[in-house]
VEXVEXDO-588832 format. One record per residue: x, y, z of N, C-alpha, C in turn. Coordinates in steps of 0.001 Angstrom, whole numbers, padded with zeros to 6 digits, always signed. Layout:
REM VEXVEXDO-588832
XYZXYZXYZ
...
***
This chain:
REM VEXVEXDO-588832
+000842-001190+000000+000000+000000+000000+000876+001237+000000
+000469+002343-000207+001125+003509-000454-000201+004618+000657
+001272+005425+001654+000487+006267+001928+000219+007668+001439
+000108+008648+001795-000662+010120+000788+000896+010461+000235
+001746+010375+001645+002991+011170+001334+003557+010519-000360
+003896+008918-000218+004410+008147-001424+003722+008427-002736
+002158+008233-002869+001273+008621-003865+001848+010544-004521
+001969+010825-003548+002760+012340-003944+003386+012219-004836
+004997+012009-003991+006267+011735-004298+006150+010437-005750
+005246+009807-006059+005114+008967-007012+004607+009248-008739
+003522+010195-008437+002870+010677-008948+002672+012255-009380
+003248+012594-010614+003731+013948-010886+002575+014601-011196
+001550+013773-011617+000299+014876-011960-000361+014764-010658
+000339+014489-009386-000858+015159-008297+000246+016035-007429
+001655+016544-008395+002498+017152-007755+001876+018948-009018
+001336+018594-009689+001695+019453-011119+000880+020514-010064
-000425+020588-009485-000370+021941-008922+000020+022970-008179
+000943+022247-007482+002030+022679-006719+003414+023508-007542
+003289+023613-008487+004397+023798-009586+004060+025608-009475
+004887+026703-009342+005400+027873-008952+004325+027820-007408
+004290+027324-006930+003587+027610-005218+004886+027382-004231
+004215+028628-003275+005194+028389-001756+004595+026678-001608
+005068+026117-000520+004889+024799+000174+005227+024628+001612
+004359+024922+002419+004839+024661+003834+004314+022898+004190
+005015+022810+004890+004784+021313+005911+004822+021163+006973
+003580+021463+007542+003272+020533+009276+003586+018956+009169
+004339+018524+010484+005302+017564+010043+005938+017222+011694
+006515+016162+012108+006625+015234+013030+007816+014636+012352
+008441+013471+013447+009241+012721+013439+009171+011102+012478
+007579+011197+012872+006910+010007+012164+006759+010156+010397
+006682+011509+010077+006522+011807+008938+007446+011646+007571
+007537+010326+007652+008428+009335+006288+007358+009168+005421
+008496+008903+004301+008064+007860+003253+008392+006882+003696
+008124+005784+002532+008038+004145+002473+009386+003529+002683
+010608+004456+002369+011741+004239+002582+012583+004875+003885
+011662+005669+004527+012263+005913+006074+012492+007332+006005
+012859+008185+004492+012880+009462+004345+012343+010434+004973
+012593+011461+005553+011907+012578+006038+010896+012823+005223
+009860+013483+005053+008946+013859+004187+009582+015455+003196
+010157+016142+004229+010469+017356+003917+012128+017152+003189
+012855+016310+002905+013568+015667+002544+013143+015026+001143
+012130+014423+001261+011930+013644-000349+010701+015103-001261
+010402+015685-000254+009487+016613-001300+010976+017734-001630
+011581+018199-001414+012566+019097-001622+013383+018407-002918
+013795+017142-002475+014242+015989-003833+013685+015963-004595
+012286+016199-004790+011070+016248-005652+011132+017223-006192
+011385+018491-006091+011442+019731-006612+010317+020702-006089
+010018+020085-004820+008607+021029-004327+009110+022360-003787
+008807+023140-003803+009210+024522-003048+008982+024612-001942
+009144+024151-000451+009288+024307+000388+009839+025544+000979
+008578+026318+001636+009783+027608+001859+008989+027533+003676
+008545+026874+004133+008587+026506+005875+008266+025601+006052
+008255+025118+007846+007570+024339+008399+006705+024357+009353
+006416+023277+009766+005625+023708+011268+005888+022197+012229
+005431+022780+013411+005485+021403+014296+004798+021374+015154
+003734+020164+015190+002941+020081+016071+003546+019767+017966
+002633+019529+018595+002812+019273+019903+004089+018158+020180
+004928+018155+020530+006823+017442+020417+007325+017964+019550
+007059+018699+018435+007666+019665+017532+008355+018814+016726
+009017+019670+015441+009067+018539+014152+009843+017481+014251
+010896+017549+015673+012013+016489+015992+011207+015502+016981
+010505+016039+017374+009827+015298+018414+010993+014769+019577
+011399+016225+020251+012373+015996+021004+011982+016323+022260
+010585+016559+022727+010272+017204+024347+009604+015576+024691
+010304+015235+025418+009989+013686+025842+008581+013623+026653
+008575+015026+027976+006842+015025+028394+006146+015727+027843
+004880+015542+028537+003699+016017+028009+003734+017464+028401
+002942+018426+027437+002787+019469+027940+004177+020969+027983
+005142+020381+027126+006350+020930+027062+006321+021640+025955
+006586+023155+025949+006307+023760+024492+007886+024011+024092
+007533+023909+022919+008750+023876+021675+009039+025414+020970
+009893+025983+020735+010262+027460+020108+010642+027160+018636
+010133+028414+017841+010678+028623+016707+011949+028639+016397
+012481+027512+015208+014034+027808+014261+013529+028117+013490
+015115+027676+012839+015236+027842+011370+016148+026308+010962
+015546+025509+009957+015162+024281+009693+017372+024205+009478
+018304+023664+010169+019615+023761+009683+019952+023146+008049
+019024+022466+008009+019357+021434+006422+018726+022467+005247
+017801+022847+005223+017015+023872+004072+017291+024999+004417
+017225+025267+005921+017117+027047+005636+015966+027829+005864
+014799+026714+005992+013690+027581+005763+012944+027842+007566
+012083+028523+007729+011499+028820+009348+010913+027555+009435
+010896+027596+010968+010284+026080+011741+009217+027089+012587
+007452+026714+012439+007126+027557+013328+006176+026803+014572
+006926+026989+015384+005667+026121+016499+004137+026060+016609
+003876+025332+016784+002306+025321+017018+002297+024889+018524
+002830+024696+018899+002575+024124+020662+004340+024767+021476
+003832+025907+021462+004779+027260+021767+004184+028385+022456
+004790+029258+022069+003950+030575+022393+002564+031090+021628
+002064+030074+020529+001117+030001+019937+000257+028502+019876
-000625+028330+019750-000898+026723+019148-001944+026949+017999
-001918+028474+017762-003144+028660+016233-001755+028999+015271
-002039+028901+013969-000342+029693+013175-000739+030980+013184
+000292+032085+013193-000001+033576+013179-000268+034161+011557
-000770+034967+011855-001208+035727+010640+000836+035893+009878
+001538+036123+010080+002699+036325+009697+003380+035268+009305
+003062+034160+010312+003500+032546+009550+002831+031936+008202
+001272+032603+008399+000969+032072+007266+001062+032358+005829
+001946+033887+006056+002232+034757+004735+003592+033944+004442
+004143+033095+004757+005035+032300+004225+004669+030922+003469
+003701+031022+002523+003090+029944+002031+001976+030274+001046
+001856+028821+000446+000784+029072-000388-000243+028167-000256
+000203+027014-000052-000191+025804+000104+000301+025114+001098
-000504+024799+002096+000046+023785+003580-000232+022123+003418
+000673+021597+003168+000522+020246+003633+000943+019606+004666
-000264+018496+005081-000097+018111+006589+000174+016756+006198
+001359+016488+007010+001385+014871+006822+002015+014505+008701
+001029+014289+009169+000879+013952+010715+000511+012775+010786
+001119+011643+011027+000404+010217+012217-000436+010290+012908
-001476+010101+012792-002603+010385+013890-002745+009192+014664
-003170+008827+015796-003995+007828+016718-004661+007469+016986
-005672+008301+016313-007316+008246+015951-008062+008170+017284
-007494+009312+018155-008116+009561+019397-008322+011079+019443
-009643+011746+020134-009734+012767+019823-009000+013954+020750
-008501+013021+021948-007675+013641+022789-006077+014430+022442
-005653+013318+020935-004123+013209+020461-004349+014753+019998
-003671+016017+020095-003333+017195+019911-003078+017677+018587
-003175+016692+017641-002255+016645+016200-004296+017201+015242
-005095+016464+016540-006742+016211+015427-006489+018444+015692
-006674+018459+016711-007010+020046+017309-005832+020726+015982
-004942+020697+016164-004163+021664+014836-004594+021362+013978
-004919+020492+013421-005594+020585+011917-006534+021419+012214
-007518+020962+012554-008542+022167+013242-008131+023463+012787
-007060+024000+013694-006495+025447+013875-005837+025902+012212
-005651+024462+011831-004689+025158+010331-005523+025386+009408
-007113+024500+009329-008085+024776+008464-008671+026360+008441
-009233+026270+009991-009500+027902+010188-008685+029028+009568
-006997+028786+009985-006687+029639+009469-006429+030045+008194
-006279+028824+007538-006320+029030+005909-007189+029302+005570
-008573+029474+006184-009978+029845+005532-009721+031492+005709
-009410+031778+006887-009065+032942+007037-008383+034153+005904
-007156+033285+005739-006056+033527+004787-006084+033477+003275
-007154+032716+003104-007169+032260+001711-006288+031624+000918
-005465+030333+001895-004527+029424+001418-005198+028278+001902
-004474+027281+000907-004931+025507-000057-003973+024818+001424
-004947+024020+001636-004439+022789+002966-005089+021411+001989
-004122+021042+002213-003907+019114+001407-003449+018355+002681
-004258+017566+003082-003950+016616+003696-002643+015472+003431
-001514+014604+003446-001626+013243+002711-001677+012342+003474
-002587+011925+003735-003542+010657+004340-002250+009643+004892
-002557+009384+006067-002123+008037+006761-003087+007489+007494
-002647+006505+007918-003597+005566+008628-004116+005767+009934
-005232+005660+010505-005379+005634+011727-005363+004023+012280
-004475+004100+012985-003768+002456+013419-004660+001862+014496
-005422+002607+015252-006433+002070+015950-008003+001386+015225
-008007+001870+013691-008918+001314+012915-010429+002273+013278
-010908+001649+012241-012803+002182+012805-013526+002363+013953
-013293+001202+014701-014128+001006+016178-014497+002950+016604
-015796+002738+017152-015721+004447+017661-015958+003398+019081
-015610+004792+019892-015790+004888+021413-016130+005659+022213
-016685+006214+023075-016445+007116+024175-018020+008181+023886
-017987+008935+024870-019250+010464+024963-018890+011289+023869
-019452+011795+023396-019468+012838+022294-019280+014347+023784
-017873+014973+023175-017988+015572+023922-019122+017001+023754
-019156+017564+025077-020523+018036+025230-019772+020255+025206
-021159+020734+024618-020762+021992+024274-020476+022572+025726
-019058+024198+025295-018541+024042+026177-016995+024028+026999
-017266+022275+026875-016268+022233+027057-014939+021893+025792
-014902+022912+024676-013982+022331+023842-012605+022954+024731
-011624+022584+024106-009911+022740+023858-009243+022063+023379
-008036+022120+023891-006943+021796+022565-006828+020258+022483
-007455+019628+023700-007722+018219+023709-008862+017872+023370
-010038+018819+022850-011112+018443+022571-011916+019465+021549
-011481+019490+020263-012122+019858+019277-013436+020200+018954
-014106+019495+019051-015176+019561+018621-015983+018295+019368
-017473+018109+019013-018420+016664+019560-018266+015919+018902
-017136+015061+019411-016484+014116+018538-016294+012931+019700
-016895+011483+019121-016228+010690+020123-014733+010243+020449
-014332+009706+021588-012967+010077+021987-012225+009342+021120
-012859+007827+020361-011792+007164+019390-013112+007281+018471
-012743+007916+017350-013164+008671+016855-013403+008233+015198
-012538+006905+015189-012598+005947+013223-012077+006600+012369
-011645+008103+012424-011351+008712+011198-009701+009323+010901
-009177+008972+009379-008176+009556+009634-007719+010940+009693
-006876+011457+009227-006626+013003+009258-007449+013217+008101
-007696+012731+007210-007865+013739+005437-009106+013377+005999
-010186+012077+006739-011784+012209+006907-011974+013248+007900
-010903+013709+008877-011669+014300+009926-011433+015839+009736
-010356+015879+008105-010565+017373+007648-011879+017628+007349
-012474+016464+006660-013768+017070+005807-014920+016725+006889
-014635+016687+007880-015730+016657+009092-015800+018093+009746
-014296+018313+010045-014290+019571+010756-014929+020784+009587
-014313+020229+008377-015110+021645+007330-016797+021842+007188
-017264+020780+007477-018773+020523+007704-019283+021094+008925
-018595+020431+009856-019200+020988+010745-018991+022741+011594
-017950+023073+011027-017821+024319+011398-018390+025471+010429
-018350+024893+008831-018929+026061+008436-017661+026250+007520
-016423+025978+007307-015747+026477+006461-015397+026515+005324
-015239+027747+004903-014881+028130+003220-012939+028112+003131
-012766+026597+002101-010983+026310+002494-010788+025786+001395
-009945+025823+000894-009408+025148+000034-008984+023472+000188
-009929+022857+000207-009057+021984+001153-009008+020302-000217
-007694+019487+000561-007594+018253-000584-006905+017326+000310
-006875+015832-000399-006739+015081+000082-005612+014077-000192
-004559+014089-000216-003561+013304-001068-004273+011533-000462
-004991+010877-000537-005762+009570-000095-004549+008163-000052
-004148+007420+000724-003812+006552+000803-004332+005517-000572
-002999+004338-000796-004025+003299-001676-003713+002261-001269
-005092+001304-001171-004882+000220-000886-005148+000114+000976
-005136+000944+001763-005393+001212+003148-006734-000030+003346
-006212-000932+004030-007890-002005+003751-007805-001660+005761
-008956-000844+006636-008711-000750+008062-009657-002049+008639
-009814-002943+008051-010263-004124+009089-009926-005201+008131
-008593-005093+007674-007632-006129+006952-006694-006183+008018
-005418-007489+007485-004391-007404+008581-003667-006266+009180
-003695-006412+010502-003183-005039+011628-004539-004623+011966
-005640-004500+011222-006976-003636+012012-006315-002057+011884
-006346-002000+010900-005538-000204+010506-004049+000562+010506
-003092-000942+010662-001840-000320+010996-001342-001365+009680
-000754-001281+008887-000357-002249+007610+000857-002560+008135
+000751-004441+007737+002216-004964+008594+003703-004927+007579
+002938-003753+006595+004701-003491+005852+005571-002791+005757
+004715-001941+007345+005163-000351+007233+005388-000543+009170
+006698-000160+008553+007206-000032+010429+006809+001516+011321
+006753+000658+012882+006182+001951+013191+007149+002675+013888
+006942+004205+013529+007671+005197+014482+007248+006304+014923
+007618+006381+016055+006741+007389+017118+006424+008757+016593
+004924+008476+016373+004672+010227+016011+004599+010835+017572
+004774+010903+018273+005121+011456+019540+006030+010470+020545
+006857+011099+021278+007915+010483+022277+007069+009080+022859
+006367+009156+023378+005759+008385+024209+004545+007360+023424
+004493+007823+021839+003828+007014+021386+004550+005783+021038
+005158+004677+021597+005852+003625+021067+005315+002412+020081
+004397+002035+019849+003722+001207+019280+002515+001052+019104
+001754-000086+018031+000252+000049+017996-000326-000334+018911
+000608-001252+019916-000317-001717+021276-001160-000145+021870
-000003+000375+022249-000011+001634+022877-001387+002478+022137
-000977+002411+020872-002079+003419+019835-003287+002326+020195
-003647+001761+020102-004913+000950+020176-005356+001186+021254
-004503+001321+022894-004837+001526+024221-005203+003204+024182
-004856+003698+024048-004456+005171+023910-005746+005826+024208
-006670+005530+023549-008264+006425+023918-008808+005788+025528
-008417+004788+025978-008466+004726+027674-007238+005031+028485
-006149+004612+028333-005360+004897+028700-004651+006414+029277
-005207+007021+028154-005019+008702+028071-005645+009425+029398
-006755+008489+029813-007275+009162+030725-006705+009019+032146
-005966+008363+032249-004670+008630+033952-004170+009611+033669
-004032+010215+032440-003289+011818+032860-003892+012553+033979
-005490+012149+034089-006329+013317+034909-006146+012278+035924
-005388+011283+036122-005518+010841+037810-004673+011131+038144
-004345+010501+039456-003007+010408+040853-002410+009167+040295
-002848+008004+039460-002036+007416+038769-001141+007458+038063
-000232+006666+038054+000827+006766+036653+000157+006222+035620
+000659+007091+034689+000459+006380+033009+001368+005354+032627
+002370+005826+033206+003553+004849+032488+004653+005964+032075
+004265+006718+032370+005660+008182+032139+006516+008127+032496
+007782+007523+031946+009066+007818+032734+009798+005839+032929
+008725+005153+032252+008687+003828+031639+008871+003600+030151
+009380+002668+030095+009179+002140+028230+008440+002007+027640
+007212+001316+028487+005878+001235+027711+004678+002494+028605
+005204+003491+028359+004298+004446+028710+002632+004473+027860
+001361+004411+028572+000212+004559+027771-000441+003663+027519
+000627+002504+028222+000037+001200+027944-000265+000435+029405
-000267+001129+030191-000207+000487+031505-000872+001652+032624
-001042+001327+033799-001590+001866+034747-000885+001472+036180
-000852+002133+037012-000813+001869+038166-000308+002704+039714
-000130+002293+040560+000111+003245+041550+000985+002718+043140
+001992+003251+043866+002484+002808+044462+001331+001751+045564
+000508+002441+046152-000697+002212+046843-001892+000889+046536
-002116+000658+045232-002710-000474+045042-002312-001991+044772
-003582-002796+045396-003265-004521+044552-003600-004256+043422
-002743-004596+042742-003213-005114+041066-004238-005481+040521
-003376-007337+041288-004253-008538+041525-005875-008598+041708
-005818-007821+043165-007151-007271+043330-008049-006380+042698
-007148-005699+041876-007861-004228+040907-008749-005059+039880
-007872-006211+039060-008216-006457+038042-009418-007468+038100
-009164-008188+039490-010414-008976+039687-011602-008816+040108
-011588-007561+040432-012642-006759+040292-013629-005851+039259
-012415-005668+038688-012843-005351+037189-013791-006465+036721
-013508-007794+036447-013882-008907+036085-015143-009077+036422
-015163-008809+037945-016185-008646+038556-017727-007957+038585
-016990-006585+037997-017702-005538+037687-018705-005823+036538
-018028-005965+035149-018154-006002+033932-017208-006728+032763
-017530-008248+032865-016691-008903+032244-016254-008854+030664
-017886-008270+030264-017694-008182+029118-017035-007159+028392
-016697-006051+029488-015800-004782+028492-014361-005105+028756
-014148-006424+029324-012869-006687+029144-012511-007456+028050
-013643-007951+027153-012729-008636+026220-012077-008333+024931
-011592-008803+024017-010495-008737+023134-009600-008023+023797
-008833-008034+025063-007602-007811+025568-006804-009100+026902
-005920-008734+027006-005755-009264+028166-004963-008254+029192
-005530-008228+030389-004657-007369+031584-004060-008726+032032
-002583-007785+032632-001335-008501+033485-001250-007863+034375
-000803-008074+035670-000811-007384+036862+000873-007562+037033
+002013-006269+037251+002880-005673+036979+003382-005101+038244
+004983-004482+038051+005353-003813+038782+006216-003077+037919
+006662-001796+038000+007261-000742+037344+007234+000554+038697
+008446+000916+038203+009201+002085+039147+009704+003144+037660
+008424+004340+037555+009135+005480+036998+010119+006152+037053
+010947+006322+035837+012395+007435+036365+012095+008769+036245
+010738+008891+036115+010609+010268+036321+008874+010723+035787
+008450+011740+036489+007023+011771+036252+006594+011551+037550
+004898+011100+037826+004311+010629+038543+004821+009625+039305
+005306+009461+040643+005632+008179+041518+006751+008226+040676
+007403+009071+040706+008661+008829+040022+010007+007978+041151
+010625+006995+040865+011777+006460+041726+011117+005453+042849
+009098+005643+042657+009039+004409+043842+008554+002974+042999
+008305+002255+043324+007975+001020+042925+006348+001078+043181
+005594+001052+041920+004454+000710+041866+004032-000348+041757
+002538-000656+041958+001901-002099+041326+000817-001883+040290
+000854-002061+039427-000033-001790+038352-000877-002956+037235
-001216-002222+036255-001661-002993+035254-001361-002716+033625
-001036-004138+033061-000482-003835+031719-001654-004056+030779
-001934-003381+029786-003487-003724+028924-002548-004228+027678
-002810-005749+027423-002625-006698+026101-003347-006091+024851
-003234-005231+024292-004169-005290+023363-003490-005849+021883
-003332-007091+021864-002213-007328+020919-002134-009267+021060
-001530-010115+020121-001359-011584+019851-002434-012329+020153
-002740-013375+020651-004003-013888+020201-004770-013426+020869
-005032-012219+021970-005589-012102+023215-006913-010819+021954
-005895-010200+021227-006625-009313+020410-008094-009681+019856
-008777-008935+019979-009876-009113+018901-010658-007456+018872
-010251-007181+017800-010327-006053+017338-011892-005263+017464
-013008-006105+016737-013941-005366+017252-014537-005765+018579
-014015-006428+019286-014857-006083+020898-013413-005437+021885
-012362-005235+021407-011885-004047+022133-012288-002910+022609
-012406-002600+023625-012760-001073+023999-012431-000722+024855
-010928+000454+024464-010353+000791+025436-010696+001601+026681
-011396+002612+026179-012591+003787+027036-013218+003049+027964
-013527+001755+028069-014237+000982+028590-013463+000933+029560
-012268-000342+029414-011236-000779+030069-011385+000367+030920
-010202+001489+030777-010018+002462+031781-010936+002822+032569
-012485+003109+032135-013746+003661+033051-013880+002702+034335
-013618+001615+033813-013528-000035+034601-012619+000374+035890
-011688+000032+035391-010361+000294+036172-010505+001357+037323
-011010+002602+036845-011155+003640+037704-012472+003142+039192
-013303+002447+038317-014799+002028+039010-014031+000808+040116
-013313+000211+038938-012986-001006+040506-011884-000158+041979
-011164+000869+041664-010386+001664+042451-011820+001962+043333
-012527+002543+042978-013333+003311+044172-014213+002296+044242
-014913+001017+044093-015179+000375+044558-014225-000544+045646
-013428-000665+045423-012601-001641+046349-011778-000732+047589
-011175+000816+046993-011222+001544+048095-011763+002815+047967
-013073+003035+048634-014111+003981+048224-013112+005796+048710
-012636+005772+049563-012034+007029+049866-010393+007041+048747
-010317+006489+047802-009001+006152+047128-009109+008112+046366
-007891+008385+046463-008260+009791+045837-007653+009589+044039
-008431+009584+043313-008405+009166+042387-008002+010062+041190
-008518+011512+041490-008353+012149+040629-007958+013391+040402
-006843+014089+039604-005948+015416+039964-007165+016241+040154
-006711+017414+040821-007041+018308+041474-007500+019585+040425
-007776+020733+040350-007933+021671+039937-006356+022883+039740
-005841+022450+040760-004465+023304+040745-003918+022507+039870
-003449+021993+039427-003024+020851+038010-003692+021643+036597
-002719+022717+036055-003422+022744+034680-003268+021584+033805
-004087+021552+033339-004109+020395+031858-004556+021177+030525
-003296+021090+029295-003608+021827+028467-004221+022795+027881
-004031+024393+029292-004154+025482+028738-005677+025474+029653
-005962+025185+030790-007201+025536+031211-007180+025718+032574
-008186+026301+033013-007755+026721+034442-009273+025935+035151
-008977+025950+036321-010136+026018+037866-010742+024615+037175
-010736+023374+036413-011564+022344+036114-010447+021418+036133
-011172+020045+036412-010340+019034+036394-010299+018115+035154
-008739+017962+035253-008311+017365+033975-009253+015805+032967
-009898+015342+034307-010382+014124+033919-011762+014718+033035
-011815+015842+033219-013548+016521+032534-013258+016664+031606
-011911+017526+031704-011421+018163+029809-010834+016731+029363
-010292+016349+029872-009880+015160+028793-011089+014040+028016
-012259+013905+028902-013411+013520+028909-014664+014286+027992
-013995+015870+027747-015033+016519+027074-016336+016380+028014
-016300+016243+029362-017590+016806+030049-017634+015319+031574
-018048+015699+032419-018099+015312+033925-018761+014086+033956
-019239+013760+032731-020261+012439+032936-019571+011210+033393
-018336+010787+032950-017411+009829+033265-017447+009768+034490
-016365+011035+035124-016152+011094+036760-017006+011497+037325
-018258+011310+036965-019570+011401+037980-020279+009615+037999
-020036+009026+037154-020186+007613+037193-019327+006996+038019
-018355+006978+037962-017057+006631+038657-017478+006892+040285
-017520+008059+040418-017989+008489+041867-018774+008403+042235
-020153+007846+041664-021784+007669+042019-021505+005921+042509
-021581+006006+043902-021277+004281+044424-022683+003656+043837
-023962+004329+043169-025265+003425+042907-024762+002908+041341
-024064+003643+040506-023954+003576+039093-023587+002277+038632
-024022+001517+038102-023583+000485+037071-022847+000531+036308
-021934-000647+035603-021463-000139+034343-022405+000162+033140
-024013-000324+033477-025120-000469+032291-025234+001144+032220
-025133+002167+033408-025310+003278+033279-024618+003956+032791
-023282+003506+032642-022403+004297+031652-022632+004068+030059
-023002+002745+029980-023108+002336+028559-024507+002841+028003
-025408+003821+028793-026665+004350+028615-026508+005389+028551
-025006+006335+028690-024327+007328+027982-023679+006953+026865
-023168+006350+026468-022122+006116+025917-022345+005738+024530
-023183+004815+024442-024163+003556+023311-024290+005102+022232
-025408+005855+022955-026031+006734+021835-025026+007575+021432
-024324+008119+021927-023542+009063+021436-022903+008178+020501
-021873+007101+020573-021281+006299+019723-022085+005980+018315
-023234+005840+018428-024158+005620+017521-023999+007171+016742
-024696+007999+017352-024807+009139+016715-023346+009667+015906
-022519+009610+016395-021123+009981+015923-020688+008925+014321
-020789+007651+014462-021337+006919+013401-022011+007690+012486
-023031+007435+012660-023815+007844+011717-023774+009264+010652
-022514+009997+011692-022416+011531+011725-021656+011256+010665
-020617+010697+010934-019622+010245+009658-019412+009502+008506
-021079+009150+008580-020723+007694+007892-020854+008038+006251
-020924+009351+006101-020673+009840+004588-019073+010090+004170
-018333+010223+005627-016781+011140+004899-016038+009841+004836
-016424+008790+005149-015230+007433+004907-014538+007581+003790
-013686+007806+003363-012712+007965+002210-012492+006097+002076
-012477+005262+002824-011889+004130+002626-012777+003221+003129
-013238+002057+001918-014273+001227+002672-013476+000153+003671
***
């Protein structure tokens, strides 16, 4: 298969309109061709005019290892041309960055979670090119977590930079579908295109990640598809007193805390709601962060399998898993303090807690904390919105 970037670089009549245009590139670490190339590297070889860049949240090296670390403007040492942050002293592009261009292409790895920071800049780059009256081209990659949707449609409100729009939290779509979602649903007049993947089959082998194409971290901490597949539950220990796994190898893929049984966490889970545990397997673990949360003590935690025969792709659900996890904590110890505080900003917001914004709205951690709630009562949130979000999209599929 070929992704947007290769179909480019392959194909001269979908390079020919680009021929006397500026060319900027929003762009990551992950952002190769088929041969491992930089992107901004084989389009320059190409003869594209590149005259900037940009870099999303880890910036184009993807060199800020935590979360939440903003990156400053260069100047690119190999071309020459400006590097301009988006997760800096800005996270919209400025009216002055964008007079360096004609045409923006985005070629970002996505995770196909609506939390991942990469969905929100597109967002910000559409607007502003509508603004500007400059051409945004997507070139399509995969979302490696596949179709499955998940999670609350988040609720008006509460948007930010972790939460775009009413979008569920794993969300089925890749970057070039969830351009032409955001242009729908906001209203915008853009120039906008799609360089489309070929051959992308997302409930063929991998379930959306193709096994011929190796993976590399579009963010520090993104290490693998286990991780990307966990990622829309997982994400949500940022807003606890838990570790994620920060400051570990397999960060995003695990849970846990100096203070808890595992053992006991998980068999409770089981307990709870057997059935949102399946197509995975949990392991009950120990890991000592070198830094982060519980950094230097020895925790006991949990590892989420989502991966070898334990996999099964459509009854995975990671959103689930985690809601679980949290429910068996305050069921098993009801005073367990579970969740950061308000003095804790989380991406650019003040006086609310992180588990809401990351959640797009309180319904989660009001289930969690309601000792009468079921798991049937969460899934009596959850069901319709998932449905509705479906259905919302079920025109922009670029890929059957």
């Amino acid at each position: 298969m070929k992704f947007g970037i290769d179909r480019l670089l392959a194909d001269p009549a979908l390079r020919a309109p680009l021929t006397g245009k500026r060319v900027a590139l929003l762009a990551h670490p992950a952002s190769v061709t088929a041969d491992l190339t930089h992107s901004v590297d084989a389009l320059v070889a190409a003869g594209v005019n590149v005259t900037a860049m940009f870099g999303p949240q880890h910036g184009v090296r993807g060199d800020l290892q935590d979360n939440m670390m903003e990156s400053p403007d260069f100047t690119d040492p190999t071309h020459g041309v400006p590097v301009f942050s988006l997760y800096g002293e800005v996270r919209r592009p400025t009216g002055q960055s964008m007079h360096t261009f004609d045409v923006m292409l985005v070629d970002l790895q996505d995770l196909g979670c609506r939390i991942y920071t990469y969905v929100t800049t597109l967002l910000y780059i559409l607007e502003a090119a509508a603004q500007h009256g400059k051409a945004v081209w997507v070139l399509d990659r995969p979302n490696p977590a596949g179709r499955p949707v998940e999670g609350t449609l988040l609720r008006p409100g509460w948007e930010s930079f972790v939460g775009a729009g009413p979008m569920a939290m794993r969300h089925g779509l890749t970057m070039g579908e969830m351009g032409h979602w955001f242009i729908r649903h906001f209203g915008l007049d853009v120039d906008y295109g799609v360089i489309e993947m070929e051959g992308w089959q997302p409930e063929g082998p991998g379930f959306g990640w193709p096994a011929d194409r190796v993976w590399i971290n579009p963010s520090p901490n993104a290490a693998n598809v286990n991780m990307a597949r966990a990622y829309a539950g997982t994400v949500m220990v940022e807003g606890a007193t838990l570790s994620e796994g920060r400051g570990t190898t397999r960060p995003l893929e695990l849970f846990g805390a100096p203070d808890i049984d595992a053992r006991s966490l998980i068999a409770e889970m089981h307990r709870l709601a057997p059935a949102w545990l399946a197509g995975c397997k949990l392991r009950d673990i120990w890991f000592e962060p070198t830094f982060h949360k519980h950094m230097k003590r020895l925790n006991n935690g949990v590892f989420i399998h989502a991966e070898g025969d334990w996999y099964d792709h459509a009854a995975f659900r990671p959103w689930r898993v985690q809601a679980l996890a949290f429910k068996a904590i305050r069921s098993l110890w009801p005073d367990y303090p579970i969740w950061r505080g308000t003095d804790f900003q989380y991406e650019y917001t003040d006086n609310v807690l992180a588990i809401d914004v990351i959640n797009g709205s309180p319904l989660l951690r009001e289930w969690v904390d309601d000792a009468g709630a079921a798991p049937a009562d969460l899934d009596a949130l959850a069901l319709p919105d998932e449905a509705a979000w479906q259905r919302d999209i079920s025109d922009l599929l670029i890929y059957p």
